[in-house]
N, CA, C and O of each residue as an XYZ file, in Angstrom:
852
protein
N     -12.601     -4.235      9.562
C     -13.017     -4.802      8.297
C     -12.153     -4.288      7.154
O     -11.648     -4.992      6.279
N     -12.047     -2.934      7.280
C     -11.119     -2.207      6.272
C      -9.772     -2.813      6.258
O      -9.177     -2.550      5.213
N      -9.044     -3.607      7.160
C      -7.605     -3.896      7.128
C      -7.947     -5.371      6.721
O      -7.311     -5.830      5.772
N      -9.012     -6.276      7.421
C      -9.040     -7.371      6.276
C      -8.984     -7.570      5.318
O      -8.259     -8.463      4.879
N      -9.873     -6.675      4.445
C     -10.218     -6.510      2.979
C      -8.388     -6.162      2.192
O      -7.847     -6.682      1.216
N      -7.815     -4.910      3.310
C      -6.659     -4.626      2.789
C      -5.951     -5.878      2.393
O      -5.709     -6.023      1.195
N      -5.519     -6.968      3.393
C      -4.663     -7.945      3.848
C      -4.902     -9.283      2.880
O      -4.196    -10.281      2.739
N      -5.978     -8.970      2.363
C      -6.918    -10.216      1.706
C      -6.146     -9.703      0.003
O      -5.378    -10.417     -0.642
N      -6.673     -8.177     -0.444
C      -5.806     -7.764     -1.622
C      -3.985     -8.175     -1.044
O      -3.544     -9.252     -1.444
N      -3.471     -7.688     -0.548
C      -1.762     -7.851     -0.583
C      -1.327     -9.153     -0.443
O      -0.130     -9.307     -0.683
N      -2.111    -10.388     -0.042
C      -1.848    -11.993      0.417
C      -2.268    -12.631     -0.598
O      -1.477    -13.396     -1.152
N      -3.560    -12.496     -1.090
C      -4.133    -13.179     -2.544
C      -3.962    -12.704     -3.443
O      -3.494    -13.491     -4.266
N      -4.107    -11.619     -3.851
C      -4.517    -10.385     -4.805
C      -5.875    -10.545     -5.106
O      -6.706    -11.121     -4.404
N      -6.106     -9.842     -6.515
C      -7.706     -9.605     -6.645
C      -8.497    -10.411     -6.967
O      -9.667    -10.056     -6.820
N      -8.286    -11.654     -7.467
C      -8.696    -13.073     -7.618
C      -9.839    -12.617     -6.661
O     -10.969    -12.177     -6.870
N      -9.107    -12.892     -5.504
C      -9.615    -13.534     -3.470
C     -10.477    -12.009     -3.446
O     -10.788    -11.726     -2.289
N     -10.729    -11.430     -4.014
C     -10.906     -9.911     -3.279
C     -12.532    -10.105     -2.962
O     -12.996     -9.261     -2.196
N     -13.227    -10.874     -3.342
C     -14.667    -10.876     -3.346
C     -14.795    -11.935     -2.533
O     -15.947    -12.051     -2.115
N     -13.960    -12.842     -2.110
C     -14.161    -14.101     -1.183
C     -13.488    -13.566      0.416
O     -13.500    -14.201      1.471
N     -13.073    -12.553      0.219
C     -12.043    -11.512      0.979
C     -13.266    -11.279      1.975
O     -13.434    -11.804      3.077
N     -14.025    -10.418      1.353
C     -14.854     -9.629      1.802
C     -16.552    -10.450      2.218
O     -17.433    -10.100      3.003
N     -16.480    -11.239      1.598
C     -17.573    -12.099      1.951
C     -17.517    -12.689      3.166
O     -18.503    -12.981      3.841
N     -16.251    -12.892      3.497
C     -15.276    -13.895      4.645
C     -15.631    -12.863      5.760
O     -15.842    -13.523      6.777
N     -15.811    -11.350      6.052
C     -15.737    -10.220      6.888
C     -17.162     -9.616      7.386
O     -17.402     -8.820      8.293
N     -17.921    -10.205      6.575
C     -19.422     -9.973      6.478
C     -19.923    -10.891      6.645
O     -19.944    -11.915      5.962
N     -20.893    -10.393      8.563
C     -21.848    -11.462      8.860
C     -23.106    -11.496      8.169
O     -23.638    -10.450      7.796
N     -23.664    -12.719      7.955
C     -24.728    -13.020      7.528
C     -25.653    -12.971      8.243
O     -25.803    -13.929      9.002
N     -26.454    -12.057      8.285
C     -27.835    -11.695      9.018
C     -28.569    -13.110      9.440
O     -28.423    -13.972      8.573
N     -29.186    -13.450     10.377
C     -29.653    -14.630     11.028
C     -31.145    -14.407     11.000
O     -31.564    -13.269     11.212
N     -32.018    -15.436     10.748
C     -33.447    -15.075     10.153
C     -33.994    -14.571     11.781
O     -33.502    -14.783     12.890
N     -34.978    -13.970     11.437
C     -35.850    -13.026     12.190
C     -36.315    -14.079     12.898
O     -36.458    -15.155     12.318
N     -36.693    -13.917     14.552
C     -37.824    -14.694     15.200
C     -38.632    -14.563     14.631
O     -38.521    -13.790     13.680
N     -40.234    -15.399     14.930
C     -41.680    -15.114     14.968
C     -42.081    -14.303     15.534
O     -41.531    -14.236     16.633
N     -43.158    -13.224     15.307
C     -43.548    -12.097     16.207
C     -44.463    -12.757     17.502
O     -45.418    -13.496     17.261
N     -44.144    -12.479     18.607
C     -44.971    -13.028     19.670
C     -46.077    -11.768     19.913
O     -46.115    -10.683     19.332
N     -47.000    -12.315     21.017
C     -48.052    -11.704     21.357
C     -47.451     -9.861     21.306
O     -46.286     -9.462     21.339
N     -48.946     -8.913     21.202
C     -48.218     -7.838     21.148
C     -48.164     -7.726     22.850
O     -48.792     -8.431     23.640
N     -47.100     -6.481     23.204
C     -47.298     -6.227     24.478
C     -47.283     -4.511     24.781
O     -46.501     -3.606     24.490
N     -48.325     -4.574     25.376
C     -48.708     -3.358     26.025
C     -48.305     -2.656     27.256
O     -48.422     -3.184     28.363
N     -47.812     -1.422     27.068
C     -46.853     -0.635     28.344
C     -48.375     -0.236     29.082
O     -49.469     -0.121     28.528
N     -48.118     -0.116     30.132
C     -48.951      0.180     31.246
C     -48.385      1.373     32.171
O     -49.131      1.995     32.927
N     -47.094      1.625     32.059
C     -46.174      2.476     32.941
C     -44.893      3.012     31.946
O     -43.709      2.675     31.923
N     -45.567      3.872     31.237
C     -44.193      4.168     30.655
C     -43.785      5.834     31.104
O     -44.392      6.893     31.264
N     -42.482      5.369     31.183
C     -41.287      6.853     31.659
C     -40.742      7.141     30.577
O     -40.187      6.308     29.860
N     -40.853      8.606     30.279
C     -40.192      9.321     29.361
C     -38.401      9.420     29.702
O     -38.115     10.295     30.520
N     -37.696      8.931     29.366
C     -36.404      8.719     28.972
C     -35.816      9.870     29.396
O     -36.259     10.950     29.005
N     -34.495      9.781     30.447
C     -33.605     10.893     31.028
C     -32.834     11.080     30.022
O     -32.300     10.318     29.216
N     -32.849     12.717     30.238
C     -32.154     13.558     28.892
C     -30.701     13.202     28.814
O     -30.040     13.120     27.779
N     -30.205     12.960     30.280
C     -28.813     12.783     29.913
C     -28.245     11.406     30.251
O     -27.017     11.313     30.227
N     -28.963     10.322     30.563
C     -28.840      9.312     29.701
C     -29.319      8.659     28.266
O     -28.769      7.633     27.867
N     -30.312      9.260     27.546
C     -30.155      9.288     26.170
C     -28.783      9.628     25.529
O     -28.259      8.802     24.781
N     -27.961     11.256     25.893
C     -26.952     11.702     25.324
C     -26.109     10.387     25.784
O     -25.165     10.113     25.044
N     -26.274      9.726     26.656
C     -24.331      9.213     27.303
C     -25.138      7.506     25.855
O     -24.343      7.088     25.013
N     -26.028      7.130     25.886
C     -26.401      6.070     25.150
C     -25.749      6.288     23.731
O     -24.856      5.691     23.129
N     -26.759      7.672     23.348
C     -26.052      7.602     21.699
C     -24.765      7.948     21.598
O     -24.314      7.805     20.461
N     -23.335      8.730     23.143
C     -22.129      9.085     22.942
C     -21.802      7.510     22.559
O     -20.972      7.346     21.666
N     -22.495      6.132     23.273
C     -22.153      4.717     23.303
C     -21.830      4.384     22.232
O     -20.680      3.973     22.075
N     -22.834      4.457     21.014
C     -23.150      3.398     20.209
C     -21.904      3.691     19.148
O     -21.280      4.707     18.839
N     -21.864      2.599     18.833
C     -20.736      2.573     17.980
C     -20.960      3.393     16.607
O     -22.050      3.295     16.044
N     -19.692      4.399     15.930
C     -20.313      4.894     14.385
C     -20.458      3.384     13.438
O     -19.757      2.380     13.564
N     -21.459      3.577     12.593
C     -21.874      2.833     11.468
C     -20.682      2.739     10.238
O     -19.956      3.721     10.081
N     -20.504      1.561      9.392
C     -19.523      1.548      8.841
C     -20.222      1.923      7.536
O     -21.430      1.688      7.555
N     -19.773      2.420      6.476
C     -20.600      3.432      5.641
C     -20.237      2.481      4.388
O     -19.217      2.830      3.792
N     -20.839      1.439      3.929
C     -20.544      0.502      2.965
C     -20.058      1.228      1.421
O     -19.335      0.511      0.728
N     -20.399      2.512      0.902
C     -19.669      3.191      0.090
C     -18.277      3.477      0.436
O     -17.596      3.405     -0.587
N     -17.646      3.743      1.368
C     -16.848      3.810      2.123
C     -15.635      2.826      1.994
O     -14.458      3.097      1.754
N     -16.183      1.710      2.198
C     -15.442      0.453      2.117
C     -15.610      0.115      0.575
O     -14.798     -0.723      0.181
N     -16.296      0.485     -0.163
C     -16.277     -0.270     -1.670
C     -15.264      1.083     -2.539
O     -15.096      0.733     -3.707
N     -14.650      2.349     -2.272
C     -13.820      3.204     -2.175
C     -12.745      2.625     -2.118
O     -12.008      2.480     -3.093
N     -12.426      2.081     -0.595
C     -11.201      1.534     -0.144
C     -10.796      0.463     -0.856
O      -9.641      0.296     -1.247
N     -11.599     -0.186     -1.018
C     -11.645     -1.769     -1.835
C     -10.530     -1.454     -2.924
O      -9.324     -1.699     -2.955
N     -11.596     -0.672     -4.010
C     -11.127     -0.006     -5.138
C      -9.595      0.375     -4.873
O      -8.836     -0.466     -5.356
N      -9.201      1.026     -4.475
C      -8.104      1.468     -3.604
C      -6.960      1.022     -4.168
O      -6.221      1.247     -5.126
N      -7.103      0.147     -3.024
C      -6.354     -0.719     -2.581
C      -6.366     -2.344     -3.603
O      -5.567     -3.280     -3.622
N      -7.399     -2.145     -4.210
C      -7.225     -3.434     -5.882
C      -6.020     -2.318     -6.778
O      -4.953     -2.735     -7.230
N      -6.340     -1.338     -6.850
C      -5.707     -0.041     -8.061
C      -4.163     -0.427     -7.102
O      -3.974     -1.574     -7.508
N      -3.360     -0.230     -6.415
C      -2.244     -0.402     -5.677
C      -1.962     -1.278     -5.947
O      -0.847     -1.296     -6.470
N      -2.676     -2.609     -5.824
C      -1.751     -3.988     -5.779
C      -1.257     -4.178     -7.141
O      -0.291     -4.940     -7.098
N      -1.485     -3.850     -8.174
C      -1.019     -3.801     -9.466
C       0.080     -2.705     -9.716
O       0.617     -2.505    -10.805
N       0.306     -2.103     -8.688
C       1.148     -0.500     -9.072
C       2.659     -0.864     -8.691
O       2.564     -1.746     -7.838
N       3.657     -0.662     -8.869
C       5.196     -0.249     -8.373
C       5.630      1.253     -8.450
O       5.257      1.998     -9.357
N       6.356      1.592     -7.542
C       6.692      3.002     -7.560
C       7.942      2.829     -7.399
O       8.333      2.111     -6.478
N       9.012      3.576     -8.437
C      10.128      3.282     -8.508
C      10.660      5.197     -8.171
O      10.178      6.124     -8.821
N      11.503      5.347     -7.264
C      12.119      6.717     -6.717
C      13.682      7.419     -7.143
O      14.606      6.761     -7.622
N      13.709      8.256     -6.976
C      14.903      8.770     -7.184
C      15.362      8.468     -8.946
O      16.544      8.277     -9.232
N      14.726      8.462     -9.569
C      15.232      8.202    -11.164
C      14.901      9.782    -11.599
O      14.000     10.540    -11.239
N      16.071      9.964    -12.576
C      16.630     11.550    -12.705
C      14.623     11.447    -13.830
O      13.957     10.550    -14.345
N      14.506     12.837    -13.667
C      13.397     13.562    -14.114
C      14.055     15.332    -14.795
O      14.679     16.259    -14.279
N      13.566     15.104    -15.967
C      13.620     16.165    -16.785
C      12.586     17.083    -16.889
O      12.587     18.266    -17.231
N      11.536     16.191    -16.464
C       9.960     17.097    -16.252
C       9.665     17.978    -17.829
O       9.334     19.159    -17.938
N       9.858     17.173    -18.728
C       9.239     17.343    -20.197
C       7.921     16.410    -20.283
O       7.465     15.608    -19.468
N       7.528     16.755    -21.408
C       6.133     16.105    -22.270
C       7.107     14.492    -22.679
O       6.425     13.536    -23.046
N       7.944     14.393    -22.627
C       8.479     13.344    -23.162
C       9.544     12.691    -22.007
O      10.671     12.270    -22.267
N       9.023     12.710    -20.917
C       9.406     11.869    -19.458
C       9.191     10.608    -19.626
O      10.085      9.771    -19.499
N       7.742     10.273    -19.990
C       6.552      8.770    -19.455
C       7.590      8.699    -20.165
O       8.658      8.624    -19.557
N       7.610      8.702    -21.718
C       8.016      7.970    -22.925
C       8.845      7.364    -22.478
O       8.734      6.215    -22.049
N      10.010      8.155    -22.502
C      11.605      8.008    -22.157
C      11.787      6.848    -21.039
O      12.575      5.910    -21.165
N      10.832      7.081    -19.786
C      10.885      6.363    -18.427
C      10.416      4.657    -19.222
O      10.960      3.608    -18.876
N       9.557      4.727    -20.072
C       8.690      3.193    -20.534
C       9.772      2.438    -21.018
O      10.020      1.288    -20.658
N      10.685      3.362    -22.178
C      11.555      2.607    -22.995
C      12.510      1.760    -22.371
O      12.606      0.534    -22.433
N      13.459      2.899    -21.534
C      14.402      2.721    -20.062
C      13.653      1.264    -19.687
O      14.073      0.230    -20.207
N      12.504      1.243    -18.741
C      12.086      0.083    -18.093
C      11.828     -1.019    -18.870
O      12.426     -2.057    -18.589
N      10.961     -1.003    -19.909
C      11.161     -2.096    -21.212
C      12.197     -3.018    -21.260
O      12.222     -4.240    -21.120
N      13.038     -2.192    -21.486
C      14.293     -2.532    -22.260
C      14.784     -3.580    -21.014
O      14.894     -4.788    -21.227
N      15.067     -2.965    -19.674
C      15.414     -3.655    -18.205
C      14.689     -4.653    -18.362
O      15.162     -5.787    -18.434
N      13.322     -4.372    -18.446
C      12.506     -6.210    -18.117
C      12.956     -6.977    -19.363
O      13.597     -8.024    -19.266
N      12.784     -6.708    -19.943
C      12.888     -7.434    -21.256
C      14.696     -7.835    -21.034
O      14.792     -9.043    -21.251
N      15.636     -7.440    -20.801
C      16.610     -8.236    -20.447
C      16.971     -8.921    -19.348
O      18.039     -9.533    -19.354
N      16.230     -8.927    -18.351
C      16.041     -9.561    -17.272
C      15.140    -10.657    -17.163
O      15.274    -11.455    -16.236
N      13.945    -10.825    -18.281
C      12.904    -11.560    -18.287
C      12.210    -11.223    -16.970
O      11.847    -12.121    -16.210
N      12.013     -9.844    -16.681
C      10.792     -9.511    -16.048
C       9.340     -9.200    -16.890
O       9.019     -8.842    -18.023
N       8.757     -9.519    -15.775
C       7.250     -8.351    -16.401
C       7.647     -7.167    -16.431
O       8.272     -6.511    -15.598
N       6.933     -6.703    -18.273
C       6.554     -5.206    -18.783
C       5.623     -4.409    -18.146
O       4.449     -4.769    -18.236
N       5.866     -3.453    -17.551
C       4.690     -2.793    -16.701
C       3.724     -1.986    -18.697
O       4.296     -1.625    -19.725
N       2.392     -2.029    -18.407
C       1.917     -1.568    -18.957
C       1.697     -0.458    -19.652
O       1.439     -0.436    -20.855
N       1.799      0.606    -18.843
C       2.105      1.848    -18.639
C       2.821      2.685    -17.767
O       2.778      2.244    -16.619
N       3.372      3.579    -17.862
C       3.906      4.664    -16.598
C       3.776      6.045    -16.309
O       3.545      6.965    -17.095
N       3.942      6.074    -15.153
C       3.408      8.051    -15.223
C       4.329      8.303    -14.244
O       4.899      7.552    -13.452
N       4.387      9.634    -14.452
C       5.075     10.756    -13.159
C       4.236     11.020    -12.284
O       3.273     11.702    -12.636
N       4.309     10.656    -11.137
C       3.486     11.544     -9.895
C       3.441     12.629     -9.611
O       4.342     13.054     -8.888
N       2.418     13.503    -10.036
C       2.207     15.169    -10.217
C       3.169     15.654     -8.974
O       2.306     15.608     -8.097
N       4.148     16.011     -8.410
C       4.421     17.128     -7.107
C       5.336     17.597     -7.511
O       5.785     17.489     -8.652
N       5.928     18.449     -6.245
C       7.051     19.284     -6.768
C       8.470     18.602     -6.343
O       9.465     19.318     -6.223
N       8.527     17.328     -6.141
C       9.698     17.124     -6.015
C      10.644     16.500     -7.238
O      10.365     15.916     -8.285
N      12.225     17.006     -6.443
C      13.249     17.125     -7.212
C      12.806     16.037     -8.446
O      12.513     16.405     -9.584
N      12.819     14.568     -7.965
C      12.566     13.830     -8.611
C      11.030     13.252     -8.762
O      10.981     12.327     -7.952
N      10.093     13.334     -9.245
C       9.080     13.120     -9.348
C       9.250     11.577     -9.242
O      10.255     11.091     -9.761
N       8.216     10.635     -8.516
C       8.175      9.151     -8.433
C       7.777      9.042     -9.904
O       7.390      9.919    -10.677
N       7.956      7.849    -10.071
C       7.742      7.106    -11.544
C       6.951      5.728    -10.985
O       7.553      4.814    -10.423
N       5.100      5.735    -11.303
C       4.304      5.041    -10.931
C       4.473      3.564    -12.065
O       4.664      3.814    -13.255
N       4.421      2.662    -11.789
C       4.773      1.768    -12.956
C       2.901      0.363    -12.750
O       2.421     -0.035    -11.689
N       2.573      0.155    -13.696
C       1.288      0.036    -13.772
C       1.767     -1.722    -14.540
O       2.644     -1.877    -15.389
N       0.684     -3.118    -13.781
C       1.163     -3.914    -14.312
C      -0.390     -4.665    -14.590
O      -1.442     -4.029    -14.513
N      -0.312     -6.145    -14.927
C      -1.796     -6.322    -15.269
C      -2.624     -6.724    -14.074
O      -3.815     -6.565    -13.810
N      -1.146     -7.566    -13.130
C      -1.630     -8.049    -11.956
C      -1.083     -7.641    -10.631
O      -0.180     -6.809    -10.724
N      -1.403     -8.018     -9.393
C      -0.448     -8.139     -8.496
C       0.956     -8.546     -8.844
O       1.947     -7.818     -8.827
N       0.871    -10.253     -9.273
C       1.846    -11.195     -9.356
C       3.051    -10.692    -10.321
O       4.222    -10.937    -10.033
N       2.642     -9.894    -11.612
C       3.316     -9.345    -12.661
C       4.443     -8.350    -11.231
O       5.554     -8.456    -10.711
N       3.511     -7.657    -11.173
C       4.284     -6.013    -10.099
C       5.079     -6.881     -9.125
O       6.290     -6.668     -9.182
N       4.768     -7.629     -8.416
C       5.547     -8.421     -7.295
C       6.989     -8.596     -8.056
O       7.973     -7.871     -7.916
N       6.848     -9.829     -8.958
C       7.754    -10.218     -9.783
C       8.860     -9.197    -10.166
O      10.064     -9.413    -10.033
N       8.217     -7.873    -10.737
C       9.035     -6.733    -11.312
C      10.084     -6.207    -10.029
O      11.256     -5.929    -10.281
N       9.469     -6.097     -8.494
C      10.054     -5.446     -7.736
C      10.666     -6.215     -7.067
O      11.450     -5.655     -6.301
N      10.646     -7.709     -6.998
C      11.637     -8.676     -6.948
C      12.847     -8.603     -7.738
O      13.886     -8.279     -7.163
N      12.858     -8.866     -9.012
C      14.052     -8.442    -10.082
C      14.582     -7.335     -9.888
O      15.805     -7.476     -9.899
N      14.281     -6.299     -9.717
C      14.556     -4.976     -9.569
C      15.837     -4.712     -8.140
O      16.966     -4.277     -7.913
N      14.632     -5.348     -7.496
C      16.022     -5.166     -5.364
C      17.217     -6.273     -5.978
O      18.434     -6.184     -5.819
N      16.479     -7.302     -6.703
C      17.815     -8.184     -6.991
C      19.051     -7.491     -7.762
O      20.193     -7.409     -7.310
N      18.653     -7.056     -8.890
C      19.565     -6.450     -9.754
C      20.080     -5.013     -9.773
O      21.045     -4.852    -10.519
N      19.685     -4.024     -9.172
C      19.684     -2.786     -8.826
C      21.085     -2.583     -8.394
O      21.648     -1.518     -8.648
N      21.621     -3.442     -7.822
C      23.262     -3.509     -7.568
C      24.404     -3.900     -8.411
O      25.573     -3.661     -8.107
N      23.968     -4.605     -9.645
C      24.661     -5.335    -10.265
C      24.327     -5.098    -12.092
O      25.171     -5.242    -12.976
N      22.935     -4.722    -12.283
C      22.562     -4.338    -13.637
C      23.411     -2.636    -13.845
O      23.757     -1.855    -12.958
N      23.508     -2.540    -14.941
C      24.883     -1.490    -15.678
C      23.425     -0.413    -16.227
O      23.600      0.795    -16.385
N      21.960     -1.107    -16.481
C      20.658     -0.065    -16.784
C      20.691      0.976    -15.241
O      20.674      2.205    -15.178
N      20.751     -0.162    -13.967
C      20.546      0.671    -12.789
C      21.828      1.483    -12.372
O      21.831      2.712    -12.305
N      22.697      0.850    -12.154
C      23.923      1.184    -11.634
C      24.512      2.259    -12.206
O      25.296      2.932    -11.537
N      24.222      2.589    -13.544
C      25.430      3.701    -14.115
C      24.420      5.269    -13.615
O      24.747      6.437    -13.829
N      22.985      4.691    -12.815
C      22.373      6.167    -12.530
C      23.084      6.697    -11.164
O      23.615      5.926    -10.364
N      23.034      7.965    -11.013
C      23.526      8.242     -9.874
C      22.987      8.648     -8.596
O      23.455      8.809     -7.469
N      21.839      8.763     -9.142
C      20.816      9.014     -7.656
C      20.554      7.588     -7.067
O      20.069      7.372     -5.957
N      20.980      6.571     -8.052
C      20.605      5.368     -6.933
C      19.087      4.874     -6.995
O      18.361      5.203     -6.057
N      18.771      4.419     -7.613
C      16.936      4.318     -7.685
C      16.531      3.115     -6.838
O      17.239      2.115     -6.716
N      15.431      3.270     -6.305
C      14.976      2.343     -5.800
C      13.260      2.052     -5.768
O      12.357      2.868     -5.952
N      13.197      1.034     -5.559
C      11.474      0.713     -5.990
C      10.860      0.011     -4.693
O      11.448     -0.776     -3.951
N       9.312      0.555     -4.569
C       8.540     -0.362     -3.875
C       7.605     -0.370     -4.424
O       7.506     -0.176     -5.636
N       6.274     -0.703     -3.294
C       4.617     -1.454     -3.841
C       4.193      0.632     -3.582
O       4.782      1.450     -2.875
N       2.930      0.820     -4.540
C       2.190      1.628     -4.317
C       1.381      1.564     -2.925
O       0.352      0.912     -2.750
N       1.962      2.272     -2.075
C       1.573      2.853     -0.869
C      -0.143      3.479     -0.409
O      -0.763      3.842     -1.409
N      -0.752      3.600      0.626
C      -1.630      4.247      0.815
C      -0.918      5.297      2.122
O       0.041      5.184      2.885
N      -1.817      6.175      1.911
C      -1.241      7.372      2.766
C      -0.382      6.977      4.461
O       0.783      7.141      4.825
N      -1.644      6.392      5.195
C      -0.725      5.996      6.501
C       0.658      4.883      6.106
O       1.688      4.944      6.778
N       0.517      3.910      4.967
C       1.765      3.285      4.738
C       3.177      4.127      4.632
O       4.279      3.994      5.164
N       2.667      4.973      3.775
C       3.826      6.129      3.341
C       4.450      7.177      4.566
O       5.583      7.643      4.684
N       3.077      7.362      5.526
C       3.884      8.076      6.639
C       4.878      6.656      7.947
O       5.826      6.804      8.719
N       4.087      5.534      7.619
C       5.156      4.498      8.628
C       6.551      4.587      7.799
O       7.590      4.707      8.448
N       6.609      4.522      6.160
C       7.861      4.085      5.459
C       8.606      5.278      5.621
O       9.790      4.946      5.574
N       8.488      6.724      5.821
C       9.150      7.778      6.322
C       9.769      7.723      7.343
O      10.910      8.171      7.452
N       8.943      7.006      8.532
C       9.737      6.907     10.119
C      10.757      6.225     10.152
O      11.844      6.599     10.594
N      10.416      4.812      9.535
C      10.894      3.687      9.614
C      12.489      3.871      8.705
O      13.545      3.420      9.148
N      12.377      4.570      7.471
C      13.459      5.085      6.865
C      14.375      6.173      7.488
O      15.573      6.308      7.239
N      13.712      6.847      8.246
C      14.611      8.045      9.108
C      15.008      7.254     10.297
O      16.087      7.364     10.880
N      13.997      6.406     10.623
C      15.166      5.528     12.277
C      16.441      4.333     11.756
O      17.330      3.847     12.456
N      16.155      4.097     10.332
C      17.505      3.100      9.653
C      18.362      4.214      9.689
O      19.103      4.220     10.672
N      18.499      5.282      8.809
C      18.750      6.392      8.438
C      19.991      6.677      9.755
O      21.220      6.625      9.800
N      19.036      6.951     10.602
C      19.912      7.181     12.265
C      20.535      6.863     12.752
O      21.422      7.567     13.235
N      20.416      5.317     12.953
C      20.349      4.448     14.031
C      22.466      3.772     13.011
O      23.588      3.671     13.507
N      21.892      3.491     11.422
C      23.106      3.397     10.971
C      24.477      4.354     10.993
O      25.629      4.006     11.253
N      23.973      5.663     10.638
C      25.107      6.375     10.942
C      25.499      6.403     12.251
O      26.718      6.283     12.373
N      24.790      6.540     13.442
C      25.290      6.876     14.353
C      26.192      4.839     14.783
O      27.170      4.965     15.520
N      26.022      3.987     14.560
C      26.125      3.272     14.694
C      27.673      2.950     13.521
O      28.651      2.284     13.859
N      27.510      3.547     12.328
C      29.184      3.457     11.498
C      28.785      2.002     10.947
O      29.862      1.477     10.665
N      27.650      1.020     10.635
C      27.736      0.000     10.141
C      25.748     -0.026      9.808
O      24.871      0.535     10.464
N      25.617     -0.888      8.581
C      24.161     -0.863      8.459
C      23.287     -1.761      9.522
O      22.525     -2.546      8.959
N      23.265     -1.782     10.691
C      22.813     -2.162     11.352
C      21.206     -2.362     11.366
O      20.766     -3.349     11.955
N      20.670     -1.819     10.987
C      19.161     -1.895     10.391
C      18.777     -1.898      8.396
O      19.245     -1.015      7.678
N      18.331     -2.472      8.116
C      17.508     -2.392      6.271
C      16.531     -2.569      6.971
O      16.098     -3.111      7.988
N      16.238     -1.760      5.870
C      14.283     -1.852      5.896
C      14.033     -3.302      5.055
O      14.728     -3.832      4.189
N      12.638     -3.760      5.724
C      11.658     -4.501      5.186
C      10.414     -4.073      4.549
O       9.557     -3.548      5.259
N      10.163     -4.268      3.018
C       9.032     -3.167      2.944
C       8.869     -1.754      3.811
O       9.817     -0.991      4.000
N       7.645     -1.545      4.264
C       7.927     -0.542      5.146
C       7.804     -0.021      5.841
O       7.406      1.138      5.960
N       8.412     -1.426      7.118
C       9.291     -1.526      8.269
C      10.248     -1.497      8.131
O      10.641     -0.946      7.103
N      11.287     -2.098      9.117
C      12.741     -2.578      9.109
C      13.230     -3.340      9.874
O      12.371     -3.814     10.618
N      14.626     -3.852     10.143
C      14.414     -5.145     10.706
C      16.138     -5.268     10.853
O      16.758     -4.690      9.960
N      16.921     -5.946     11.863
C      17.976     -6.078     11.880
C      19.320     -6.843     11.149
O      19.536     -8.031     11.390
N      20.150     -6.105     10.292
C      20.920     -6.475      9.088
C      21.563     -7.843      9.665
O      22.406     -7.733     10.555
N      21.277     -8.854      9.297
C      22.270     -9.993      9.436
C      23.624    -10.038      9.043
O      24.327    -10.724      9.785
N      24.318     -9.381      7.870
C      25.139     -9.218      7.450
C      25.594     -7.714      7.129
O      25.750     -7.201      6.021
N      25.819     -6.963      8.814
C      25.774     -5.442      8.266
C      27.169     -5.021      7.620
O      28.051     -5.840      7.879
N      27.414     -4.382      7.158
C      28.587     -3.876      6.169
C      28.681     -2.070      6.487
O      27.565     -1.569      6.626
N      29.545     -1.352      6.576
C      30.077      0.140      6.457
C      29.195      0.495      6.249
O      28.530     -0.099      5.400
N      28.556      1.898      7.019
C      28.011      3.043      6.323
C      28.603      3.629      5.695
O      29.796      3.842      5.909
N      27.851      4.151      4.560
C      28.073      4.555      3.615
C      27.213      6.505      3.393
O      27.369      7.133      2.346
C-alpha cells in the first residue's frame, strides 16, 4: 500500500494523492444477518503450541498513522529538488547567496523560481542545497532545465565542482542512487568509455557513450 500511495504522489502529484489512496483501500462489505445462536457442546481448550505457530501466522497490521506519516512524506518530496556539489561557505549568508544564484538561472532560462532554499544540516564538504517549489510540476520543470543546461549555461559551467541536481529522495532511494552511482562509476572507468548514465536513480546503457573522463 505504502509504494502505491508513493507511485500515485511521483505519477500524478498531489492533486491524485487522495484518489491515490482511496484507489488502495478496500471498502468493508456490509455485515451478514446474525443467524440462530449456536451452542458448543464439546469444547477443547486450544494447543499451546498451535496458538503460538497461528499468531507467528497472522499477518502484522498496517498502522494507519503510519501511512498518513509516509503520505506526508512523500507529498513534502515531490515539491523538493536537491541540487549537489555547489561550493558551500557554510556562513549565515549561504541560503541567501544560494536563492539569488538560482533566481537569477531560472529567471534566465524561464524556469520555475523555487520558493525557498536551505542547506542540508551534515558534515559534508559540500552541504546539499534543498530547493523548495509550489508543486511537483514547478520542481519537475526546474530539474528538467537544469540536466538540459548544466553543460552549456556559463551560471553552471564556470563552477568547478560540477553541480548536479535531482528529486528529493527518501532514505532507501538514496541508498539504491549510491549503488547504482558506484556501479556507473566502475563499470565506466574500467571500461575507458561512458558506457552506463544513470537514470534517476537507476542507470541504464549510454546510447551514445563518449571517453571517460
Amino acid at each position: 500500500m505504502l509504494n502505491q500511495i508513493r507511485c500515485g504522489i511521483l505519477e500524478d502529484g498531489s492533486s491524485k494523492l487522495i484518489a491515490k489512496i482511496a484507489a488502495t483501500v478496500e471498502e468493508a462489505p456490509d455485515l451478514p444477518d446474525f443467524g440462530p445462536p449456536i451452542i458448543a457442546t464439546n469444547f477443547e481448550p486450544p494447543n499451546r503450541g498451535d496458538t503460538a505457530h497461528r499468531q507467528q501466522s497472522l499477518p502484522d497490521s498496517i498502522d494507519p498513522v503510519l501511512i498518513a506519516k509516509h503520505a506526508v512524506t512523500l507529498l513534502e518530496k515531490s515539491t523538493r529538488a536537491v541540487v549537489e556539489r555547489l561550493p558551500d561557505d557554510k556562513t549565515l549568508a549561504q541560503d541567501d547567496q544560494d536563492f539569488q544564484m538560482l533566481t537569477k538561472f531560472a529567471n534566465g532560462n524561464s524556469l520555475p523560481i523555487p520558493t525557498k532554499v536551505h542547506r542540508h544540516p551534515c558534515s559534508s564538504r559540500f552541504r546539499p542545497l534543498k530547493l523548495q517549489f509550489d508543486n511537483k510540476q514547478d520542481r519537475d520543470a526546474f530539474i528538467k532545465g537544469f540536466n538540459k543546461l548544466r553543460h552549456t549555461d556559463p551560471a553552471i559551467t564556470s563552477i568547478a565542482t560540477k553541480p548536479r541536481i535531482r528529486r528529493d529522495l527518501t532514505m532507501p532511494e538514496l541508498d539504491t542512487l549510491r549503488v547504482s552511482r558506484k556501479f556507473v562509476y566502475d563499470e565506466n572507468k574500467k571500461a575507458g568509455v561512458t558506457k552506463f548514465i544513470m537514470s534517476d536513480i537507476n542507470y541504464k546503457v549510454n546510447d551514445k557513450p563518449r571517453p571517460f573522463q
